[in-house]
C-alpha positions, -999 to +999 in steps of 0.1 A: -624-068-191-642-100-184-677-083-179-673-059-203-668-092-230-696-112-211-714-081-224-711-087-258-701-120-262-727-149-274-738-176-255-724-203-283-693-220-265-674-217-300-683-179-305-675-168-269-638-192-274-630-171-309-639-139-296-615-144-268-591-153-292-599-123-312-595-097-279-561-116-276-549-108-312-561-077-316-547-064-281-503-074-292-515-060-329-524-029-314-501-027-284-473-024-314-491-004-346-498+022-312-460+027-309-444+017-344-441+054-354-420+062-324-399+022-321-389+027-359-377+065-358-363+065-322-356+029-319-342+014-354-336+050-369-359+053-399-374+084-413-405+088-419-404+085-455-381+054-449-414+042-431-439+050-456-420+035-481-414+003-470-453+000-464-458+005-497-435-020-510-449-048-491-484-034-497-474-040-536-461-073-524-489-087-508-514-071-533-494-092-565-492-126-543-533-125-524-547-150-550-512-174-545-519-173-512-551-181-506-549-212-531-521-222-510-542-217-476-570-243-496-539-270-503-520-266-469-558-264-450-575-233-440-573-238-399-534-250-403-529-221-427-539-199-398-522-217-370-488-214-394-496-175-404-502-169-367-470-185-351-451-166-384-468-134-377-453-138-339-423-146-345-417-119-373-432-096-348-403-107-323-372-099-356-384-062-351-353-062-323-332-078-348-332-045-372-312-022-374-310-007-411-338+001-439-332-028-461-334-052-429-371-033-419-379-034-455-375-076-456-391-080-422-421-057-434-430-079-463-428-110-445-449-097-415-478-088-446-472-118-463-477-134-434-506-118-422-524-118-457-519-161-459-532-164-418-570-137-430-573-165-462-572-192-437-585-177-407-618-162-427-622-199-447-623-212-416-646-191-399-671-192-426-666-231-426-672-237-391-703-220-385-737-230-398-750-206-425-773-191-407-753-183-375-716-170-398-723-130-398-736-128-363-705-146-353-680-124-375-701-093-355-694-104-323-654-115-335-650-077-347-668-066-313-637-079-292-612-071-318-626-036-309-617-043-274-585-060-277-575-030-298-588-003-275-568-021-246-535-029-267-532+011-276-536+018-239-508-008-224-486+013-257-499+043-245-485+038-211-451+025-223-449+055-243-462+078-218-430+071-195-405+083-224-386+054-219-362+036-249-362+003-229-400-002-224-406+010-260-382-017-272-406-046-252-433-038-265-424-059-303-414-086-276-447-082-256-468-080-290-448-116-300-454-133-268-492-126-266-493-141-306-480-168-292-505-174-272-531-163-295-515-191-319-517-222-291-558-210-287-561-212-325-542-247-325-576-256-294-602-246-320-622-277-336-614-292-369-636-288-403-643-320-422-659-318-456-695-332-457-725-332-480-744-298-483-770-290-461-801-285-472-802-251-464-771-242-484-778-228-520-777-255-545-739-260-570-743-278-600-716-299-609-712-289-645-678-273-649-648-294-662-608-291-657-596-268-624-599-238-647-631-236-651-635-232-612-606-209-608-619-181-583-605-152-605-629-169-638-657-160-613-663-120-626-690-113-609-669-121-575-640-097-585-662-068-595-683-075-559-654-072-542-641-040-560-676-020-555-673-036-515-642-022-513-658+012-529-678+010-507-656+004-477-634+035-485-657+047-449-624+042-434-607+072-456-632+092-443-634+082-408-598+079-402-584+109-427-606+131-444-631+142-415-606+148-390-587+171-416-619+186-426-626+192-387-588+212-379-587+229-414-622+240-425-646+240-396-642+262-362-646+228-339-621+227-313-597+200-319-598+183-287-633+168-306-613+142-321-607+122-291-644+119-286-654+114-321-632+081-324-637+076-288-675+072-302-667+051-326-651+023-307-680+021-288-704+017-314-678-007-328-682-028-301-716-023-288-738-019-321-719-044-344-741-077-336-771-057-341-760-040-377-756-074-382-787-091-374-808-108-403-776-109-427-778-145-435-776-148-478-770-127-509-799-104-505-799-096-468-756-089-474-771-065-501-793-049-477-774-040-456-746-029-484-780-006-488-778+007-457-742+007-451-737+034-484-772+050-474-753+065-444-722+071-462-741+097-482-758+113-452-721+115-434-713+133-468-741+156-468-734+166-431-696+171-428-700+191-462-722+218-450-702+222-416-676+246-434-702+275-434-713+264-395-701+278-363-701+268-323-721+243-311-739+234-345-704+227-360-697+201-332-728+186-332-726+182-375-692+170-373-704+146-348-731+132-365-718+130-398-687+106-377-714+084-362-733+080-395-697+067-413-699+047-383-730+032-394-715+026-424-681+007-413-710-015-392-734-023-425-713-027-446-687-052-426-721-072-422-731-075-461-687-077-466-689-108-444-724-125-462-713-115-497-676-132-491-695-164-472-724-170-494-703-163-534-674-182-523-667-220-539-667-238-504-635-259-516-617-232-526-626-206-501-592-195-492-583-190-532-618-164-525-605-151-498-575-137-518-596-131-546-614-108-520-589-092-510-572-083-546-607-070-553-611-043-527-577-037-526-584-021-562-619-009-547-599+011-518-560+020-528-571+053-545-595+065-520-569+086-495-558+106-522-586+118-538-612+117-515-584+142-498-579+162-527-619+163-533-627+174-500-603+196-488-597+214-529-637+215-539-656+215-504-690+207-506-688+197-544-659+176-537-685+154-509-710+153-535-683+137-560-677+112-531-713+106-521-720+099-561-691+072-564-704+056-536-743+052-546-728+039-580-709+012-560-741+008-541-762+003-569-732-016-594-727-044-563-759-055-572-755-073-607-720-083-599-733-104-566-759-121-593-732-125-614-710-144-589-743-167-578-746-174-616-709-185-622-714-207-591-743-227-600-728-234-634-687-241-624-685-245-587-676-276-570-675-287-538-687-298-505-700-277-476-677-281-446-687-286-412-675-286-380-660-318-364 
């Protein structure tokens, strides 16, 4: 694992530390979420709907409290609001023994999303508060590179706990997933501090003209909100590449299903190998909006392919199916890249964990209805139905644009604050 990392790891001491941090995290998160469907039906005695709906509740939960939360990360301190969510989000991982019923797995799973949603406000303030501005994409890149990895490797120490159809090494793996948060949680505690300072010259100048804490409330900023609703438009790639092409591939195309495997197989590696480069050059609003560009530009090409795969056969169907995965692929990789600029660069820096929630409530709204429709679209209409998904993503494409103005606008004329930096 070592060389694979010194493969895509940077040469920055800091960079190389939270990336090792991130295989670590990543690795318990998806040792667990690899064998949760099988610890909370076999193990605790849930159905499935049981499962579903307790999802959904905390989903509501943590979609109504976001903006709470990440005003509370900017009061308690972005790097101790991660080092807090992370020990909580071990230790809840560690209560999954401790249920038995629905009602106790329904209280456990909003605390674990609470949780998790309070340590991304602090741990993405930070990140974009440590890091110069030039140098805070190309880190997130190579941050999401390991995750890759640590989540690759988690699902294959699950796998092989699993693979022995044993009750007793399914039940350690919530214990194993707890321990190695722990540990994450003592490296976070190692990372440096961030101090407020005076803006660097190469930050993008705030006037201090607003008056009274409301007038610099993240949710006044409009233009923020509506970014982060056509970003998460625009980052419904997941529906497709985790939901709708693989239905698309066993219902309406002759493509074996053994395909799968190497079509996510594919995208891990691109994930991890490709993501610093997508990256590259994203450094202020109008780079993050090139490559939002480029990220929907291949959304509509994955479209166009997958769709005229139903009237394909043989080889020509895997082959379309496969290149229609790897450009959604190209997608997830733009578009993470002009995600991470857009949030860094339209965020007040002293309230950047009140934007990170403000973020989130944004593409929660830009994503939630995605599965269903996109779905029903595809799999009811066919090739229409991809054209009515390729057209609601070129309008998010082309609708980010003013809202990103937008957000610079309401920051030059409200926003407050100094540019932290690392100490």
């Amino acid at each position: 694992m070592r060389k694979l990392l010194d493969r895509i790891l940077s040469d920055d001491p800091l960079i190389r530390a939270m990336s090792y941090q991130s295989v670590l995290s990543a690795f318990g998160e998806g040792a667990f979420l690899t064998g949760s469907a099988v610890f909370f039906t076999q193990i605790v005695g849930l159905s499935a709907s049981q499962v579903g709906l307790g999802l959904t509740i905390a989903g509501v939960a943590t979609f109504l409290l976001a903006v709470p939360l990440g005003k509370l990360a900017d009061t308690v301190g972005t790097r101790r609001t991660w080092i807090l969510g992370a020990l909580a989000q071990a230790l809840l991982f560690g209560a999954w023994l401790l249920i038995g019923n629905f009602a106790g797995y329904v209280a456990v799973t909003i605390g674990l999303e609470l949780a998790q949603a309070w340590m991304r406000a602090g741990r993405n303030a930070y990140r974009f508060d440590v890091f110069p501005r030039e140098a805070r994409v190309r880190s997130l890149a190579y941050m999401r590179a390991s995750r890759n990895v640590g989540y690759t490797l988690g699902a294959l120490a699950s796998g092989l706990a699993l693979a022995a159809d044993n009750d007793t090494l399914v039940r350690v793996v919530p214990l194993l997933t707890a321990a190695v948060l722990l540990i994450n949680t003592v490296l976070v505690t190692r990372l440096p501090h961030v101090a407020p300072a005076a803006r660097g010259a190469t930050e993008p100048a705030i006037q201090h003209v607003g008056k009274g804490p409301h007038r610099r409330s993240a949710l006044r900023n409009r233009g923020f909100l509506l970014a982060s609703v056509f970003d998460g438009v625009l980052g419904t790639h997941g529906v497709l590449l985790n939901t709708v092409i693989p239905l698309w591939l066993v219902e309406r195309t002759d493509a074996p299903r053994v395909l799968l495997a190497w079509l996510f197989g594919t995208n891990t590696l691109m994930a991890v190998f490709l993501q610093v480069s997508a990256a590259r050059g994203v450094a202020d609003t109008t780079s993050s909006l090139r490559a939002e560009r480029r990220g929907a530009a291949c959304f509509v090409l994955s479209c166009v392919v997958v769709a005229v795969t139903h009237d394909t056969v043989g080889w020509l169907t895997i082959a379309l199916v496969w290149l229609g995965h790897v450009t959604v692929t190209g997608t997830e990789l733009f578009q993470s890249a002009g995600e991470w600029g857009l949030q860094a660069e339209l965020s007040d820096p002293a309230r950047r964990g009140e934007y990170q929630g403000v973020a989130q409530l944004g593409f929660t709204l830009g994503t939630v209805w995605a599965p269903a429709a996109y779905t029903f679209w595809a799999m009811n209409w066919g090739p229409l139905g991809w054209l009515v998904i390729a057209v609601i993503v070129v309008i998010a494409a082309v609708a980010i644009h003013p809202a990103a103005r937008s957000a610079e606008r309401y920051l030059t004329e409200h926003a407050d604050g100094a540019e932290p930096v690392r100490a």
